[in-house]
N, C-alpha and C positions, 0 to 999 in steps of 0.2 A: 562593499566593493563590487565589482563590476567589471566583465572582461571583454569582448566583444560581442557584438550582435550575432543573432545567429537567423540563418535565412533558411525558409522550408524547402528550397530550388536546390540548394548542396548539400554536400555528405561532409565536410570541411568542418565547419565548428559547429553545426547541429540542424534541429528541423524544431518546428510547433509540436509539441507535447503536451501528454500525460505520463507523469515520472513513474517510472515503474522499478525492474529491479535490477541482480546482478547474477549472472550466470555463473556456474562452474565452468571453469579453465580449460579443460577437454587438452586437446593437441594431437600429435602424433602422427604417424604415415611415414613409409618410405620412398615415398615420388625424390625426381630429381630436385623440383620445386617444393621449396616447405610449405605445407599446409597456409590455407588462411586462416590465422587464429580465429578461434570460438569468440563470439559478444560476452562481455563481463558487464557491464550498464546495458539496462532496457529501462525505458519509459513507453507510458501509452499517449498518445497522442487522440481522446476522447472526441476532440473535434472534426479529426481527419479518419477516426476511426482504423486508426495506425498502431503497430508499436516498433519503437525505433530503438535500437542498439547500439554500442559503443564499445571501442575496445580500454577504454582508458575507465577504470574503475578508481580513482584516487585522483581528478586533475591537483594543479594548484595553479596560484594567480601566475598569468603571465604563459600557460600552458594551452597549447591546442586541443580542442574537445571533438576528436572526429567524430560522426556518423559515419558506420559502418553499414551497416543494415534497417531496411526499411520494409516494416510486412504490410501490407496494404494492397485491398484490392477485391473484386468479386467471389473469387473464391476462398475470400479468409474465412469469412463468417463472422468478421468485426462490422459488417455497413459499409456503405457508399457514402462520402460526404457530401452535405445537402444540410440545408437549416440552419437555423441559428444551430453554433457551436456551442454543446453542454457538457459536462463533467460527465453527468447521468449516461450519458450514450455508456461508456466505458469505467461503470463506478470501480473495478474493484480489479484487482490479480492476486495468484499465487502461486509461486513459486516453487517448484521441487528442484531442487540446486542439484542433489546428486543423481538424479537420473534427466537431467537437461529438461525436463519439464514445465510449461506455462499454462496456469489456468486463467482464462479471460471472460469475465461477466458483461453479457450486454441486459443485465437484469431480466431477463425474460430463458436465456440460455446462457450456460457455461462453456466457451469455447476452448479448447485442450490440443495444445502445441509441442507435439515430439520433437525434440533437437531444435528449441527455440534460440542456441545461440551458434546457429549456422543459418538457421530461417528468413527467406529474402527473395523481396518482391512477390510478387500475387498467389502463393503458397495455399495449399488446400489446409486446413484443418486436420488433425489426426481423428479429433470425436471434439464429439457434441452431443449436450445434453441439456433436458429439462427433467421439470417436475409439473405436474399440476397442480395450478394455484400458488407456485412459487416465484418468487421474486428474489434473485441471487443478488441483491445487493451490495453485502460485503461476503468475503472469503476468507475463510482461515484454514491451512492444508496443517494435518498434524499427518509427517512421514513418518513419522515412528511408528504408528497404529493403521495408517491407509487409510482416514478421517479427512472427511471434508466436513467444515462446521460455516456455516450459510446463516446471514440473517438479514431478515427482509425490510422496510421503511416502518413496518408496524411494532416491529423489535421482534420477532418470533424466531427464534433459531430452528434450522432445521441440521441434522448428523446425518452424513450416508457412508455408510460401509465400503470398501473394495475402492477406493477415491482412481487408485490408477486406473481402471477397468470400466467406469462409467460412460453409458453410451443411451444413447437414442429418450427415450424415457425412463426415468428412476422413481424410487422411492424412499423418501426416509426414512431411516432405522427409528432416529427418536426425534422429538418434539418439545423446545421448550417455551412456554409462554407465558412470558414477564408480567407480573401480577405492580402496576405504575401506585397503586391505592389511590388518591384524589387528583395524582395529575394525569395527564395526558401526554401522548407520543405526537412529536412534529415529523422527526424521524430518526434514524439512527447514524451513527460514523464510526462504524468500526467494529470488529470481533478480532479476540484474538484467545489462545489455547497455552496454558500453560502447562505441557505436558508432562513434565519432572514428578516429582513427589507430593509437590505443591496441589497437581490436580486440580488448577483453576481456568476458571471461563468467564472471560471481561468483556463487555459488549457499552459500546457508546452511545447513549442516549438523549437523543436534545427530546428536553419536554419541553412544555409550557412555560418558560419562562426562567426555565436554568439546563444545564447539562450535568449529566451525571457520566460515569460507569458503575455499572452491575456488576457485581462480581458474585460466581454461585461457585459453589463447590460442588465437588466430585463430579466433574468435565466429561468427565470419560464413560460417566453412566447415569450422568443425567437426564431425565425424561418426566416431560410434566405438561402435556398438553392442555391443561387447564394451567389458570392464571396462577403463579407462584412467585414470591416476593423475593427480592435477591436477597443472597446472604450477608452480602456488603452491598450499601449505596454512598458511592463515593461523588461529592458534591463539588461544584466547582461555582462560584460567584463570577467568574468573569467565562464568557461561552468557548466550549472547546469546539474543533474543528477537527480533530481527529488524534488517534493515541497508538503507541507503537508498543508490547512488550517484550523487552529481551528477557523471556523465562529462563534463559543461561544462566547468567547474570543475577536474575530476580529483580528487575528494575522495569520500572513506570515510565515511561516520556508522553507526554501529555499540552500537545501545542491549541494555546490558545489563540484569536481573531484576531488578534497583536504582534501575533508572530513569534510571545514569548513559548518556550516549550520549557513546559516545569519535568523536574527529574524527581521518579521518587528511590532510593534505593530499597530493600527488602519490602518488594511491592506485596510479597503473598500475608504481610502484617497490618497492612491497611486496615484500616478498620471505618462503620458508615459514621460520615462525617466532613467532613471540609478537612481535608489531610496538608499538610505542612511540605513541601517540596525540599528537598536537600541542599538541590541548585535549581539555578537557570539557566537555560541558553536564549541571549536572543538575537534572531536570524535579522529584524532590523526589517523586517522585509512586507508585514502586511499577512496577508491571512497563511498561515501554515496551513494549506488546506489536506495537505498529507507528508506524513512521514514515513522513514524506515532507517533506522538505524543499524549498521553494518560491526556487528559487537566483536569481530573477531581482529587480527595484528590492521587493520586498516581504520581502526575504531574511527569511525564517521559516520555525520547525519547526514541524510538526506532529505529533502525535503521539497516540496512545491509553493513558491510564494505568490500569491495573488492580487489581482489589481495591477496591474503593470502599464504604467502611463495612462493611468486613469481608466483602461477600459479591463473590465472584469475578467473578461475570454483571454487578455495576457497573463502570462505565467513567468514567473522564472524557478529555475533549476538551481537548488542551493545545495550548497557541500560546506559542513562544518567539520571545522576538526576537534579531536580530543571527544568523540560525545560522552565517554563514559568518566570526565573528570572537568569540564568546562564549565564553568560557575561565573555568570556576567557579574553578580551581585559581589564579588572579592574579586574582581577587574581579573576576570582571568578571562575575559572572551575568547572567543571562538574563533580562528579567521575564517571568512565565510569567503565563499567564490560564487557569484553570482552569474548564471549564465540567460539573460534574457531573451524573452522569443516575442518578436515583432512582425506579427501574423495575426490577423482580425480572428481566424480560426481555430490558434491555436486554445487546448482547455487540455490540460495536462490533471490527471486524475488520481495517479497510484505511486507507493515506491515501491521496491525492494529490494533488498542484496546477498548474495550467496556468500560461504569465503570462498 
């Protein structure tokens, strides 16, 4: 399904993106005039080197999708738009929902936005960081510990300590380096931390000729800068595009170049192998090129669908409902709300969502 187009010139039903995430609530003040609420949806807009906010964190068919907020500009630290539009410009974000926090990857530096859901129009950056020799490809923020977990196109994780606090140049605490045995790394799509009990660490890897995820244990004190074998290698026959875990939950979503995203439940039981999915959801839509699923009372997927009227750089912006019970294979789909972006530039790259 399908709801209106959305033009990058208005703040009305949307702009050219990369999907990103959803902010905490904020509010408050005693002015005569009530506050303007806090953005709940952000996406990044990779191509424009944007990220664009919303107040409407749940549309449905038939409902208006405003732009609120739009960050862009020379002094973000996101780029100037120029060139062919890529995902790459803008691979990765994260989130810190309860202290209004944005981490933004231009894979070369991590850009870090204070009060990113009041943030609008050509805004300085709070900090900025690198590493040497690092490549911030994907992101994964564990608030509970003040962990940043980083892993670059070669699969190498990198841990830095203090995550709120990172500035100018850094260093990683630890080091882990994925031991492939006879295949090779194309590159990666994903890290994520599962910081419960569980103490797992899932990284997405397209090799040579399949994808997998890695999964290693003890997350939170792992370090192995020499080549070291996952302790799960979880296989997939048809190629994934990226994977989201709700470590709440304990559940796997894992979307493939089809658009299906397989669900796995008690993900930390996986075991290496070609794993059996519980359900499906399918978005109907073409490459899932990312997702995030929003596990709390709004349970919904999010997601970016690819190929859009045949040219790659479109995108659309999908909302599923039900994600944590939606099973296409016992006809229980999803309704999906499709928001299309019909802009040569747009390359929408990330999701996420706070409650």
């Amino acid at each position: 399904m399908r709801s209106a187009i959305v033009s990058r010139r208005g703040r009305t039903i949307g702009l050219a993106l990369a999907l990103l995430a959803l902010a905490s609530c904020g509010g408050g003040g005693g002015s005569s005039a009530p506050p303007t609420p806090p953005s709940k949806l952000f996406f990044v807009d990779a191509g424009n080197h944007a990220i664009v906010s919303s107040v409407n964190a749940a549309p449905t068919l038939g409902s208006t999708f405003p732009i609120n907020r739009i960050v862009e500009g020379s002094n973000t630290g996101l780029g100037l738009p120029g060139g062919t539009p890529s995902t790459s410009t803008l691979p990765s974000i994260a989130l810190d929902a309860a202290n209004d926090r944005l981490y933004v990857s231009t894979q070369l530096n991590v850009v870090v936005f204070n009060g990113i859901s009041t943030a609008d129009g050509n805004v300085g950056f709070s900090r900025r960081f690198q590493a040497a020799g690092v490549n911030f490809l994907g992101l994964s923020l564990d608030t509970l510990n003040n962990l940043l977990y980083t892993v670059d196109p070669q699969g190498v994780v990198r841990i830095f300590t203090g995550a709120s606090g990172l500035n100018n140049t850094v260093v990683p605490a630890r080091t882990l380096t994925p031991d492939f045995g006879s295949a090779t790394i194309v590159t990666t799509f994903g890290i994520a931390v599962d910081n419960t009990t569980n103490n797992l660490l899932y990284i997405g890897m397209a090799l040579n000729g399949a994808t997998s995820i890695f999964v290693y244990s003890n997350a939170s004190g792992v370090n192995s800068p020499t080549p070291v074998a996952p302790d799960q290698n979880l296989h997939f026959a048809f190629g994934l595009t990226s994977f989201y875990l709700d470590a709440v939950h304990d559940r796997l979503y894992a979307a493939q170049f089809d658009g299906k995203i397989l669900v796995f439940d008690s993900a930390h039981t996986l075991t290496t192998g070609t794993p059996v999915p519980n359900r499906t959801i399918d978005l109907m839509d073409g490459v899932g090129h990312f997702i995030f699923v929003d596990a709390g009372v709004r349970d919904k997927l999010y997601a970016v669908g690819n190929n859009i009227l045949g040219n790659p750089m479109n995108h659309d912006l999908l909302f599923g409902n039900n994600a944590s019970t939606a099973d296409d294979a016992a006809q229980q789909a999803p309704v999906v709300l499709a928001v299309p972006f019909q802009d040569s530039s747009v390359a929408l790259s990330a999701v996420a969502v706070s409650p």
